[in-house]
N, CA, C and O of each residue as an XYZ file, in Angstrom:
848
protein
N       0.831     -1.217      0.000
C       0.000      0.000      0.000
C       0.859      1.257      0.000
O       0.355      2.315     -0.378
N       2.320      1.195      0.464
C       2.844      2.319      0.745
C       3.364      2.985     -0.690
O       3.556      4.178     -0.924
N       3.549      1.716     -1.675
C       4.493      2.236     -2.439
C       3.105      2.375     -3.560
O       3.665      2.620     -4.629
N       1.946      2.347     -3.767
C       0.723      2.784     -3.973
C       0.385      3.944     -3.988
O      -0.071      4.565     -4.948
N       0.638      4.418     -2.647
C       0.022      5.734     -1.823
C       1.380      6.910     -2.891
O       1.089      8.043     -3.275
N       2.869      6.182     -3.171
C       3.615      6.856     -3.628
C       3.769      7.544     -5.144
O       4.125      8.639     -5.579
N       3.348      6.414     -5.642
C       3.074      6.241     -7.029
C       1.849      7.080     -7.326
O       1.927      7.767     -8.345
N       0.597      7.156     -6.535
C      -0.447      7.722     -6.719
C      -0.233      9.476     -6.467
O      -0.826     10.354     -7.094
N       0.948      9.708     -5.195
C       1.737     11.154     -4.920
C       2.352     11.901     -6.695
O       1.994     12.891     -7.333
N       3.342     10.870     -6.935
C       3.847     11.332     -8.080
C       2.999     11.295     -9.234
O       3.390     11.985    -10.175
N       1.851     10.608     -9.403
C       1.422     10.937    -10.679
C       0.496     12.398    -10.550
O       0.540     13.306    -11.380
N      -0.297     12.391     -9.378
C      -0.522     13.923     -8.803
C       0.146     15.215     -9.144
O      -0.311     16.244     -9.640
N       1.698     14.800     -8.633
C       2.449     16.264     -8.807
C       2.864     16.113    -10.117
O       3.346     17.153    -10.565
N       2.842     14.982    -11.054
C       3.217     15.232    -12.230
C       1.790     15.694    -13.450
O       1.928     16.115    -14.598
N       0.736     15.481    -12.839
C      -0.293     15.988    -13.524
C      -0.467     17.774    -13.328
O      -1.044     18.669    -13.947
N       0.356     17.679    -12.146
C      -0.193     19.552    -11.594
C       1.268     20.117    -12.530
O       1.243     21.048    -13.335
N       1.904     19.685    -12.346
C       2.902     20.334    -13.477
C       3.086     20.364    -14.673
O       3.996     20.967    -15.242
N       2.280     19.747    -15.144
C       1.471     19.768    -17.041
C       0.019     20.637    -16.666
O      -0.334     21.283    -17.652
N      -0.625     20.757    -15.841
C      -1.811     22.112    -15.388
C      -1.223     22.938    -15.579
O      -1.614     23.569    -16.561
N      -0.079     23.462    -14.937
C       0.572     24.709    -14.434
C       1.359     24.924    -16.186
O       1.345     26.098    -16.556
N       1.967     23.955    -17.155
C       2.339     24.410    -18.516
C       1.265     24.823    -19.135
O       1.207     25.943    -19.642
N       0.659     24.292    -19.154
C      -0.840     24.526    -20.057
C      -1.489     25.649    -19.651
O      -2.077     26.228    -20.564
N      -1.549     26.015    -18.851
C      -2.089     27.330    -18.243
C      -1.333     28.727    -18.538
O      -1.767     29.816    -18.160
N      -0.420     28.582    -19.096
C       0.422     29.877    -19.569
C      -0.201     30.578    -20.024
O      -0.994     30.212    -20.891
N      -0.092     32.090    -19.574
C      -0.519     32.854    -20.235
C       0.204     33.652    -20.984
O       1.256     34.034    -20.470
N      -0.104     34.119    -22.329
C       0.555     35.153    -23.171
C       0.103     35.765    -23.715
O      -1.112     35.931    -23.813
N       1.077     36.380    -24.325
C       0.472     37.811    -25.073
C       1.736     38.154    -26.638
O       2.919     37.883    -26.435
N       1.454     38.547    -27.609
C       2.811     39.014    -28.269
C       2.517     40.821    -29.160
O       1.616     41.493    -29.662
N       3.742     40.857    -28.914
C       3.701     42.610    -29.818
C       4.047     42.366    -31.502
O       4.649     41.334    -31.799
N       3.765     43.063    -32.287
C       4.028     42.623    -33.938
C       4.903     44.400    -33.900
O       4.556     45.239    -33.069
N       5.859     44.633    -34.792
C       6.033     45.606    -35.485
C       5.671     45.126    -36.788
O       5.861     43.949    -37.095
N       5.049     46.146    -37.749
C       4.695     45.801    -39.383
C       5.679     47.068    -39.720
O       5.828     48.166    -39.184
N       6.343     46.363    -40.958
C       7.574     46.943    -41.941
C       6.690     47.241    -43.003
O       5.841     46.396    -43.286
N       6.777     48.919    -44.012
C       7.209     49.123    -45.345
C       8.184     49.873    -45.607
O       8.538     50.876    -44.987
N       8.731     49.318    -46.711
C       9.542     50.240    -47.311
C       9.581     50.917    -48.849
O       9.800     50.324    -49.906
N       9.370     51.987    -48.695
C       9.335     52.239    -50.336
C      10.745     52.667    -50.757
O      11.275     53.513    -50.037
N      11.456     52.198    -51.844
C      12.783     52.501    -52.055
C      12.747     53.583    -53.260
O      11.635     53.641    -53.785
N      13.557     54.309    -53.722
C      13.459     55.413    -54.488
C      14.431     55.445    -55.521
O      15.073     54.401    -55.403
N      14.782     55.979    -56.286
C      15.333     55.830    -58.062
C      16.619     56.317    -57.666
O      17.027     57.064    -56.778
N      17.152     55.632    -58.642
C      18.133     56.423    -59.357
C      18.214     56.351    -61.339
O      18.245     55.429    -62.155
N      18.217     57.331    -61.397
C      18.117     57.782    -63.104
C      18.702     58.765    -63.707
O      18.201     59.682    -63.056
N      19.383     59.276    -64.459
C      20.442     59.781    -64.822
C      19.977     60.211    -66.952
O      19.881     59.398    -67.871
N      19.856     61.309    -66.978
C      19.502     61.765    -68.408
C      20.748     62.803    -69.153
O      21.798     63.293    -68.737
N      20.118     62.828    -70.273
C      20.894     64.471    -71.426
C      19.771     64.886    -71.082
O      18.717     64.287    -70.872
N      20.169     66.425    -71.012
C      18.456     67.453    -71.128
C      19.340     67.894    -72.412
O      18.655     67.855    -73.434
N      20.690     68.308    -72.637
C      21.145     69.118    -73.905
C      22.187     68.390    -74.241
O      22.680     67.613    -73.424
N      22.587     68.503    -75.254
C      23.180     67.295    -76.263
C      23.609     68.505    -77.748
O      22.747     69.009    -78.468
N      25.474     68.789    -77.925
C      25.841     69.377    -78.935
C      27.018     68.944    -78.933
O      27.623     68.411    -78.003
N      27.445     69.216    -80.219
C      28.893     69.191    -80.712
C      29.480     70.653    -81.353
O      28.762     71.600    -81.674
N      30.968     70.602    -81.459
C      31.429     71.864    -82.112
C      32.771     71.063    -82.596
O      33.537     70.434    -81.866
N      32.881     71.276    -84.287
C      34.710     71.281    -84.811
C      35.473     72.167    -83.916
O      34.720     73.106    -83.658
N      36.484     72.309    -83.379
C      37.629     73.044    -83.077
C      39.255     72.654    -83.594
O      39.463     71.590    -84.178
N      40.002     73.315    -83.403
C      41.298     73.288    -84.041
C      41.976     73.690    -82.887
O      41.524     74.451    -82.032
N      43.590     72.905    -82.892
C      44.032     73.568    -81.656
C      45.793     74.520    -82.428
O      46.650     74.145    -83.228
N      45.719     74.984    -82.141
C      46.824     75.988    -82.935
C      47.378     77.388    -82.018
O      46.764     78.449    -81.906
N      48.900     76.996    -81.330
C      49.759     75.548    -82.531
C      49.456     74.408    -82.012
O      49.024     74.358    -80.860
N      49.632     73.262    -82.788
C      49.514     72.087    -82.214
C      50.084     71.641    -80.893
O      51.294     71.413    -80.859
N      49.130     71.439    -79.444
C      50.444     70.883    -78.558
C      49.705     72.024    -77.604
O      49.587     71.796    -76.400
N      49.232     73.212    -78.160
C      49.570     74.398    -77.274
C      48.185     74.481    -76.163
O      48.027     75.430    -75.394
N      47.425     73.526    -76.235
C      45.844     73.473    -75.580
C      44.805     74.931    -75.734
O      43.798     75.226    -75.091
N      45.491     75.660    -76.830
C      44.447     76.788    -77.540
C      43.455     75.835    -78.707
O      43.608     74.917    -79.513
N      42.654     76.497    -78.323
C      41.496     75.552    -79.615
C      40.520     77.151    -79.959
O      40.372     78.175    -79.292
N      40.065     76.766    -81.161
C      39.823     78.142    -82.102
C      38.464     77.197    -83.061
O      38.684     76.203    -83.752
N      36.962     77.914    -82.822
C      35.906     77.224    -83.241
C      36.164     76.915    -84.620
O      36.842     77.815    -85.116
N      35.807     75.705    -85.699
C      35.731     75.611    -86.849
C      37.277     75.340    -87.029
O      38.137     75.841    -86.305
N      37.509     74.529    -88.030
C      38.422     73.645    -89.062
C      39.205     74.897    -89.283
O      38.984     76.108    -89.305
N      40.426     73.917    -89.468
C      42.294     75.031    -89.559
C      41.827     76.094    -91.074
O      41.351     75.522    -92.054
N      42.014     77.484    -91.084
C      42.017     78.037    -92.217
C      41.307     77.931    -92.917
O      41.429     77.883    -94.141
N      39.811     77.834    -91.864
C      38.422     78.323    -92.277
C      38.427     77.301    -92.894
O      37.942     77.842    -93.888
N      38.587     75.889    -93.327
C      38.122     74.846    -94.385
C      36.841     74.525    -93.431
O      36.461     74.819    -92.297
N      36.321     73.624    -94.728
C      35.233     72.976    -93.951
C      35.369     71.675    -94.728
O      34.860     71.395    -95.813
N      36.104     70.987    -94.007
C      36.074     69.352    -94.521
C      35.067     68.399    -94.135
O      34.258     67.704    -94.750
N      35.464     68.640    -92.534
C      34.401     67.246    -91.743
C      33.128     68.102    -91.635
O      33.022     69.322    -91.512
N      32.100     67.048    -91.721
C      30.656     67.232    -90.863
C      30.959     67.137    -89.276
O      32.156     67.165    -88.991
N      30.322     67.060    -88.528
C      30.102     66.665    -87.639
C      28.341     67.281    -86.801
O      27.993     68.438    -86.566
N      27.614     66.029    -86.556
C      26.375     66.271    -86.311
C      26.332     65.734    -84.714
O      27.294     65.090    -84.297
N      25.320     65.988    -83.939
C      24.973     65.551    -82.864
C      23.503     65.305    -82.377
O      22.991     66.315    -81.895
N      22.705     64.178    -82.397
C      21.234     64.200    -81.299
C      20.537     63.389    -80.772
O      20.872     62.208    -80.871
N      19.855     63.589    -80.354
C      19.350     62.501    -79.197
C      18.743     61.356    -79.734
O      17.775     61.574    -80.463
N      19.083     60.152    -79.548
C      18.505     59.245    -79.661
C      16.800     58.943    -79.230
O      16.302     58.658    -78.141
N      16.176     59.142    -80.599
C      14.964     59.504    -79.794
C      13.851     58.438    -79.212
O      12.720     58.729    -78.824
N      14.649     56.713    -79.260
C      14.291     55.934    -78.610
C      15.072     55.588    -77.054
O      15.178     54.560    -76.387
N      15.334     56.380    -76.953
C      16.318     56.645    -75.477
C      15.609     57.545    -74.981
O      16.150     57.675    -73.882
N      14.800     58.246    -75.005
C      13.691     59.000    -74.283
C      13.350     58.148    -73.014
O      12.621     57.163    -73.126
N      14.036     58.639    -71.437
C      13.366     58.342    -70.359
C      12.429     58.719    -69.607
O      12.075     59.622    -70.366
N      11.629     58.814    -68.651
C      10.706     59.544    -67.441
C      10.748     58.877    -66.241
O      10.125     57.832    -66.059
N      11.822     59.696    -64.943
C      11.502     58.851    -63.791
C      10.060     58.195    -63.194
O       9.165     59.029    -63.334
N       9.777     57.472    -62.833
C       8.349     57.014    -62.462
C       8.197     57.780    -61.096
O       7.097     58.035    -60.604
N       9.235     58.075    -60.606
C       8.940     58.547    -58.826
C       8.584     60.498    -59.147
O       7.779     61.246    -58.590
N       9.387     60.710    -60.038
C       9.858     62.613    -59.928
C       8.787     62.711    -61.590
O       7.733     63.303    -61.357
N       8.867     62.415    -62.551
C       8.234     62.506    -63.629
C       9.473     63.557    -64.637
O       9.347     64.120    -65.725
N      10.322     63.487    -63.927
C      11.727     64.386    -64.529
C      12.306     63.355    -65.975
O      12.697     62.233    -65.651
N      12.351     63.619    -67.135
C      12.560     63.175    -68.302
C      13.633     63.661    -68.765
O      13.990     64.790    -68.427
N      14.283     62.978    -69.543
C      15.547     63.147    -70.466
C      16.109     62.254    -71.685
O      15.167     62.016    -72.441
N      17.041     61.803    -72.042
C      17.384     61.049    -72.777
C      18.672     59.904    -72.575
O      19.656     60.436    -72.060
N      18.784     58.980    -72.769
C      19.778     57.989    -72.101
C      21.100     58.383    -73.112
O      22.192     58.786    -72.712
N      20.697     58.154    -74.541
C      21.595     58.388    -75.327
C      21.702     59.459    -76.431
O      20.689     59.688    -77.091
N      22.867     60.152    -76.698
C      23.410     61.443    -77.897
C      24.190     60.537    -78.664
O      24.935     59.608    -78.352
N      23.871     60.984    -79.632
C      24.853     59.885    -81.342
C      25.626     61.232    -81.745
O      25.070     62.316    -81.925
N      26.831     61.013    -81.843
C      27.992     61.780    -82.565
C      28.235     60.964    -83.917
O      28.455     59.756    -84.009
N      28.132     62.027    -85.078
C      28.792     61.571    -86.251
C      29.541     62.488    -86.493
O      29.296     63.633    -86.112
N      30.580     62.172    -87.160
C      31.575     62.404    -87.472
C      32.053     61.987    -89.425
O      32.612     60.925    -89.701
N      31.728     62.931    -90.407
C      31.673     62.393    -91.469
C      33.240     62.927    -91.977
O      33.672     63.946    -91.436
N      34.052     62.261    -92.975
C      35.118     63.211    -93.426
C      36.122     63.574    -92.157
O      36.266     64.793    -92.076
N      36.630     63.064    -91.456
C      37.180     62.750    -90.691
C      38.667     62.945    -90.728
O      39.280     62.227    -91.517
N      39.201     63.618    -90.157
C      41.041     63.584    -90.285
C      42.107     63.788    -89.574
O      41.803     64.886    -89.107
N      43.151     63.546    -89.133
C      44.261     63.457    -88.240
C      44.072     65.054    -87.479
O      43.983     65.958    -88.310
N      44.031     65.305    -86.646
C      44.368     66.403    -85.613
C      42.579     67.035    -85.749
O      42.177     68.064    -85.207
N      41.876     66.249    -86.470
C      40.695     67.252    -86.052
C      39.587     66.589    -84.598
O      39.136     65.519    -84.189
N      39.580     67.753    -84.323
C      38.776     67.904    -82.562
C      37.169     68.303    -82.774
O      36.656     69.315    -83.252
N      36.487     66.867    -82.119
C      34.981     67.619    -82.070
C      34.618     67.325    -80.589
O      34.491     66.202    -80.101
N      34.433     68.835    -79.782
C      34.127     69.257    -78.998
C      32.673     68.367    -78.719
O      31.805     68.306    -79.589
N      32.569     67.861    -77.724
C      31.014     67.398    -77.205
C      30.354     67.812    -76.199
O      30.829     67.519    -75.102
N      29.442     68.381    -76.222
C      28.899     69.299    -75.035
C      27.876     68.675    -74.446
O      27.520     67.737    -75.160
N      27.108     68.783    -73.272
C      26.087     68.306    -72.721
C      26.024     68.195    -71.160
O      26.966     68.123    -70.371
N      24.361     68.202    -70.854
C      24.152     68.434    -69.579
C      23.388     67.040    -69.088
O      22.316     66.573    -69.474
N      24.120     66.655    -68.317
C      23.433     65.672    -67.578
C      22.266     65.862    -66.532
O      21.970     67.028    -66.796
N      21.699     65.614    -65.861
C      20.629     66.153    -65.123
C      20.217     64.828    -64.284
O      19.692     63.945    -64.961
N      20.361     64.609    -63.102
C      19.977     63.459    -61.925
C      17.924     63.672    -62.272
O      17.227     64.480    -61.658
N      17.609     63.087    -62.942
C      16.118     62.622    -63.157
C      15.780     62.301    -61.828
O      15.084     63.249    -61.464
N      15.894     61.362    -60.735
C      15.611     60.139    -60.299
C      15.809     61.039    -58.600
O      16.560     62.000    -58.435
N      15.207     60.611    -57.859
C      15.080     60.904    -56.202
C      16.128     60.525    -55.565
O      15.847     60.490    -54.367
N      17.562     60.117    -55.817
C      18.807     59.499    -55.366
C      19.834     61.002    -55.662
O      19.813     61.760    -56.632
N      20.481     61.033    -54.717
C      21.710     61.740    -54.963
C      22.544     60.885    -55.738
O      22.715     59.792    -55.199
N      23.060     61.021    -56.721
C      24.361     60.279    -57.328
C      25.662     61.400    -57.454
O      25.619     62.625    -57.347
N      26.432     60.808    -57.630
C      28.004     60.854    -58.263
C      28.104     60.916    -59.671
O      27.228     60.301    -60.280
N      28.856     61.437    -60.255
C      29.335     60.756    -61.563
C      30.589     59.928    -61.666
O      31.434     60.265    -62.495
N      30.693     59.378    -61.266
C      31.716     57.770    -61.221
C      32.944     57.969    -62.213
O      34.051     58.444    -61.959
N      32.370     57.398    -63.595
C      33.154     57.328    -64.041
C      32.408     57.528    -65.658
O      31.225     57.572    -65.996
N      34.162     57.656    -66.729
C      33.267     57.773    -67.982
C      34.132     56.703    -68.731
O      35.127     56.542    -68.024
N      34.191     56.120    -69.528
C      34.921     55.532    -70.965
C      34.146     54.739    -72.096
O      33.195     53.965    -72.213
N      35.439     55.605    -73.126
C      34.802     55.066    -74.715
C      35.589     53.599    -74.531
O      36.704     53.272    -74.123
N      33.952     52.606    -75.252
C      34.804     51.541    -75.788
C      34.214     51.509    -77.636
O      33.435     52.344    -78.097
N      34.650     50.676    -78.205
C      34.720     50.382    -79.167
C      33.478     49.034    -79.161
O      33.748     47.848    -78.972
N      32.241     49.548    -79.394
C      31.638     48.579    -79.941
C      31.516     47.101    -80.978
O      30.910     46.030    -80.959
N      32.584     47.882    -81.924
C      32.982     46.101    -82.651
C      33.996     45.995    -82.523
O      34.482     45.627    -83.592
N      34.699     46.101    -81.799
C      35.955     45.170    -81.402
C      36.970     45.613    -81.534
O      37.822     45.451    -80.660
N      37.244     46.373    -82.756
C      38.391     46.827    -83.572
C      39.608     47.154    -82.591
O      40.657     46.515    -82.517
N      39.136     48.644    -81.619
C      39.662     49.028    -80.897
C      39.891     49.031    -79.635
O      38.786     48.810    -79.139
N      40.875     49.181    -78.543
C      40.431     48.544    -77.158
C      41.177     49.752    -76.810
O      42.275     50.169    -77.179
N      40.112     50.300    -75.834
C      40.667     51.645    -74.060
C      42.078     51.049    -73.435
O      42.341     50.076    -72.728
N      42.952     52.236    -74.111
C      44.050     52.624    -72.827
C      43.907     53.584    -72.277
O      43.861     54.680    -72.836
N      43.781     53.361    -70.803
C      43.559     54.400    -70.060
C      44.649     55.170    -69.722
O      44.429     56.357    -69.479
N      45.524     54.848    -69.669
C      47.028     55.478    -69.949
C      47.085     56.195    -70.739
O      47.305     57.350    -70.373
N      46.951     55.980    -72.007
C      46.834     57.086    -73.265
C      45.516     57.440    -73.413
O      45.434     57.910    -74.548
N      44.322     57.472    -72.824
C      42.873     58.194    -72.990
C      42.599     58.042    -74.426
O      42.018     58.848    -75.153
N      43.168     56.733    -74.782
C      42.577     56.632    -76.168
C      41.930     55.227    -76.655
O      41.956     54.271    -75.880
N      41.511     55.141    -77.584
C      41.301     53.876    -78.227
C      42.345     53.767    -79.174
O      42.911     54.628    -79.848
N      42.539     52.106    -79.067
C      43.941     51.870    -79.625
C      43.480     50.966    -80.644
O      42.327     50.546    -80.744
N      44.405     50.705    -81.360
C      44.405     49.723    -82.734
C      44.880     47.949    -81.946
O      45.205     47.695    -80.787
N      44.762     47.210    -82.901
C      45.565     45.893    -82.990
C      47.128     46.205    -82.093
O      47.450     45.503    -81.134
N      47.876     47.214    -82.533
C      49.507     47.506    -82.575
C      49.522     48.317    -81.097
O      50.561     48.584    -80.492
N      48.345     48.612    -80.696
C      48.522     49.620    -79.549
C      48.923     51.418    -79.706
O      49.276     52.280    -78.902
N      48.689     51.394    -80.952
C      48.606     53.104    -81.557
C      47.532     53.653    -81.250
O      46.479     53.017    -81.299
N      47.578     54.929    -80.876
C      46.223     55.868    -80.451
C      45.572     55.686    -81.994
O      46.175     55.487    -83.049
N      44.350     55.804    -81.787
C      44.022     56.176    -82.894
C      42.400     57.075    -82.971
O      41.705     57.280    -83.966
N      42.134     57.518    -81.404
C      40.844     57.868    -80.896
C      41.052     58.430    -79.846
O      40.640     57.802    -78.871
N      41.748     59.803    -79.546
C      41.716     60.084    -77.655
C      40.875     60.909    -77.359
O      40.334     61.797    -78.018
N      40.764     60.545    -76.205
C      39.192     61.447    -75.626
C      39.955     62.130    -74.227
O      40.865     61.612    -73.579
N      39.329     63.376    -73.992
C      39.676     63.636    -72.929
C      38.038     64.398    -71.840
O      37.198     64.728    -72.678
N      37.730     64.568    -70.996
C      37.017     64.921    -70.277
C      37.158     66.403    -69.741
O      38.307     66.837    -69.653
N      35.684     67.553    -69.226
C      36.061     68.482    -68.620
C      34.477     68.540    -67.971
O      33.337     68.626    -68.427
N      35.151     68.436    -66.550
C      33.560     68.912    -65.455
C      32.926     67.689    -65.354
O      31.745     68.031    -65.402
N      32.941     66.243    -65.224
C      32.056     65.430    -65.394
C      32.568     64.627    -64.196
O      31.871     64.791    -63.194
N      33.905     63.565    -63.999
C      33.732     62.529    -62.838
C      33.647     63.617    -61.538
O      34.047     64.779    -61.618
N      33.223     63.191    -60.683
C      33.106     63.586    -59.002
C      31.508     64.809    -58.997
O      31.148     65.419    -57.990
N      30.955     64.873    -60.078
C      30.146     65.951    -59.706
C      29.214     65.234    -59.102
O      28.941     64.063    -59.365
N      28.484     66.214    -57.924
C      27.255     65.391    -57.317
C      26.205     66.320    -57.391
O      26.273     67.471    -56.960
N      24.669     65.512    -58.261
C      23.668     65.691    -58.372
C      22.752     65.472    -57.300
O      23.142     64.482    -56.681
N      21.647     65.972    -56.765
C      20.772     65.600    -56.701
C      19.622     65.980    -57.537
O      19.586     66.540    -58.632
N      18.535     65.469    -56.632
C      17.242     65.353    -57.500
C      16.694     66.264    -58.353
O      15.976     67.057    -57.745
N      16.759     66.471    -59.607
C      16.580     68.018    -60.464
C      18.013     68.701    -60.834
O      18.323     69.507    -61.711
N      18.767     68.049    -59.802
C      20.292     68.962    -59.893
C      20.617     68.500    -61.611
O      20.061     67.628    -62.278
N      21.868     69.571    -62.043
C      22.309     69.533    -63.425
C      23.836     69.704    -63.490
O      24.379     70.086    -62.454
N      24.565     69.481    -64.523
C      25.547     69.921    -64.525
C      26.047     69.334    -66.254
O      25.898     68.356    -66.987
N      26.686     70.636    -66.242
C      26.966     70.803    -68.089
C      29.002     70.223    -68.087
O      30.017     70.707    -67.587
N      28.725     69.076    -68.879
C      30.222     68.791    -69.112
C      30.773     68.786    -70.322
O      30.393     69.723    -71.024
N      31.616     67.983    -70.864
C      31.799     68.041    -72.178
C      33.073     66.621    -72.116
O      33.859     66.114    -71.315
N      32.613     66.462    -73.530
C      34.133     65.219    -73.812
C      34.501     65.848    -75.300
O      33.775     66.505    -76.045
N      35.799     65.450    -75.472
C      36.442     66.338    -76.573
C      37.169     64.601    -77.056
O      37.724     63.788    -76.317
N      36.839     64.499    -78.757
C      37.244     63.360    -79.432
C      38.811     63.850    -80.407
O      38.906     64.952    -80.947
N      39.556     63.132    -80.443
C      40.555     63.908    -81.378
C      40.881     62.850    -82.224
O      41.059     61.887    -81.477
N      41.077     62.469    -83.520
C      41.649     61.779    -84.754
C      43.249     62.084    -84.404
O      44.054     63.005    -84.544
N      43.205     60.705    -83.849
C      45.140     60.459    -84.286
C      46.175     60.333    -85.310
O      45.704     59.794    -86.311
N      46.948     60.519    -85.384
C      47.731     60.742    -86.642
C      47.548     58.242    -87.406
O      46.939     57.823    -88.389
N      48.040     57.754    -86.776
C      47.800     56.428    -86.971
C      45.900     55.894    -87.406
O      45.711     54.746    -87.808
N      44.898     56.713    -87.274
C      43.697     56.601    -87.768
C      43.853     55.841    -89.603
O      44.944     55.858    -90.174
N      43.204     55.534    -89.946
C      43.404     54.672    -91.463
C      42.417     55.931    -92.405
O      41.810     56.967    -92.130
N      42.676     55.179    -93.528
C      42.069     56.556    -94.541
C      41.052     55.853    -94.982
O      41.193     54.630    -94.974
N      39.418     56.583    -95.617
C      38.803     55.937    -95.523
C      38.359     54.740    -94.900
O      38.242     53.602    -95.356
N      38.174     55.121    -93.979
C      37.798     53.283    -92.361
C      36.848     54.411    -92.140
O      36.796     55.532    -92.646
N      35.784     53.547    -90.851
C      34.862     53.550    -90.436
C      35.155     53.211    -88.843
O      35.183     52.005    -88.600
N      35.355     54.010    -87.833
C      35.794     53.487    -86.469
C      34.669     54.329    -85.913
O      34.208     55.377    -86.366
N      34.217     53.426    -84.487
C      33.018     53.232    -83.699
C      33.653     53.226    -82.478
O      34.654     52.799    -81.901
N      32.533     53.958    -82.307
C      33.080     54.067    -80.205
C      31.356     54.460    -79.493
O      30.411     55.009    -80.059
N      31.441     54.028    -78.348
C      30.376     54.391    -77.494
C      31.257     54.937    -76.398
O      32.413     54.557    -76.211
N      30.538     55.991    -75.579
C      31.277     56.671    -73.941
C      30.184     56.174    -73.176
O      29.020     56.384    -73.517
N      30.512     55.484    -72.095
C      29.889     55.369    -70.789
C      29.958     55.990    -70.324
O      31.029     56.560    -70.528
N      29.114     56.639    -69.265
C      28.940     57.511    -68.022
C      28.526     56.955    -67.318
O      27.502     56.367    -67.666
N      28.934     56.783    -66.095
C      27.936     55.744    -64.709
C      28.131     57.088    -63.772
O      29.087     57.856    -63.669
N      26.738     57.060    -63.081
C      27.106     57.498    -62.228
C      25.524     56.375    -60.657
O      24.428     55.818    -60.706
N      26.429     56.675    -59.792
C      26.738     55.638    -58.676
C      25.442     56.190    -57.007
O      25.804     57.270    -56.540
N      25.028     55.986    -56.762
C      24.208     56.651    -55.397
C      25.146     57.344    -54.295
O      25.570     56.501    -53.504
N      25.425     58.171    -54.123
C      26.448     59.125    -53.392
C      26.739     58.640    -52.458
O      27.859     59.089    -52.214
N      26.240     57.415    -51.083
C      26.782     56.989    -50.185
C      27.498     55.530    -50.632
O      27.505     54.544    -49.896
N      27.904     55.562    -51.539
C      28.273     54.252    -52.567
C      29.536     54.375    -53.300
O      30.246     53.503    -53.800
N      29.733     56.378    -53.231
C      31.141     56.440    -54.005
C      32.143     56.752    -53.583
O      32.326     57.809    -52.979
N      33.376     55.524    -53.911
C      34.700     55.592    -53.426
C      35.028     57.837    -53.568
O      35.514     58.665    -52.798
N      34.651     57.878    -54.432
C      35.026     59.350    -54.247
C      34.144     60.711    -53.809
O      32.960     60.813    -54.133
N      34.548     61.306    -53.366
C      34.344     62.281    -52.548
C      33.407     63.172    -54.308
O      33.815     63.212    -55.469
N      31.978     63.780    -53.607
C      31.641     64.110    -54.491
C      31.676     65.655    -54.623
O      31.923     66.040    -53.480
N      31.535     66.918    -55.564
C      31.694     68.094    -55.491
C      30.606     68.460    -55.878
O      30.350     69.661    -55.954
C-alpha cells in the first residue's frame, strides 16, 4: 500500500505540473515593416557638338571651326529619340543616349562634345566614371593614353574629359560637361571606327570618391 500511496503522490504532482504548462498565459507585440525605395536615373536634357582646331599644335588653344576656315568634316549631334526616359517617382525626363557623327574625318581634327546631364531620379548620385569603348571590337581603351587603340597599340581615338567625374547631383540637380574626341595621326584613310562613352554614375553613399 505504501508504495501505492507513492506512485499515486507522483502521478498527482506530475499531472499539476502539465496544469501549471498549459495554463500559460501570453500575449505578443508585432512591429509591421514598409519600405518604399526610391530611383536612381540619370539623363541628357542638352546634347551638342562643335569642330575646333588647336593651334599651334600641342599648345591646348582651340579656335571654333576647321584650320584656315576649311570645312572638310561634318560633324552632327542628337538625341537618340528611342532613349527617351521619365523617372516614375519625380516625372523628370531626359534622354539615355546622344549619337555623334563624325563624317570626313582627319588626323588632328577635334569635335568638342557638349552636354548636360541632369539626376532625373530621387537618389543623390556621383558621376563615377566615364569611358569610350569600341563597340565592334576593332579598338580597345588605354587608359594610360585616354585613347582607343588599334591591334599595334597606336592611339588612334583620344578622348579627354572636362567637369564630369566627381560631380554630385541631386534630385533636379544639373551639370553641363563636355568630352572632346581627337583623330590620331595612326587613324586609317577611308575606315569607319566606332566608339560608345559610358557615363555611370553611382548613389552618393556608394562612391569611393568624394563628391563636389
Amino acid at each position: 500500500m505504501k508504495k501505492i500511496g507513492l506512485l499515486c503522490l507522483a502521478l498527482v504532482l506530475a499531472l499539476g505540473t502539465l496544469g501549471v504548462g498549459y495554463a500559460m498565459w501570453w500575449d505578443d507585440l508585432t512591429i509591421e515593416g514598409s519600405i518604399s525605395t526610391n530611383t536612381v536615373t540619370i539623363g541628357f536634357t542638352e546634347f551638342g557638338c562643335t569642330e575646333k582646331y588647336e593651334c599651334p599644335v600641342g599648345s591646348e588653344t582651340f579656335f571654333e571651326g576647321e584650320f584656315e576656315g576649311k570645312d572638310v568634316a561634318t560633324v552632327t549631334c542628337e538625341y537618340d529619340a528611342n532613349s527617351f526616359v521619365e523617372d516614375e517617382c519625380t516625372g523628370l525626363s531626359g534622354y539615355k543616349v546622344g549619337t555623334v557623327t563624325i563624317e570626313n574625318g582627319y588626323p588632328c581634327h577635334w569635335t568638342f562634345i557638349t552636354f548636360v546631364v541632369r539626376n532625373l531620379g530621387t537618389t543623390p548620385v556621383i558621376i563615377q566614371q566615364w569611358q569610350p569603348v569600341d563597340p565592334t571590337g576593332e579598338l580597345t581603351w588605354d587608359a594610360n593614353l585616354n585613347s582607343l587603340c588599334d591591334a599595334s597599340g597606336n592611339p588612334v581615338l583620344r578622348f579627354r574629359s572636362v567637369n564630369l567625374v566627381g560631380s554630385q547631383l541631386h534630385q533636379g540637380d544639373q551639370d553641363k560637361a563636355e568630352i572632346d574626341v581627337h583623330i590620331e595621326q595612326p587613324a586609317l584613310m577611308n575606315h569607319v571606327y566606332s566608339f560608345d562613352i559610358v557615363i555611370q554614375a553611382i548613389q552618393w553613399n556608394e562612391s569611393p570618391i568624394p563628391g563636389s
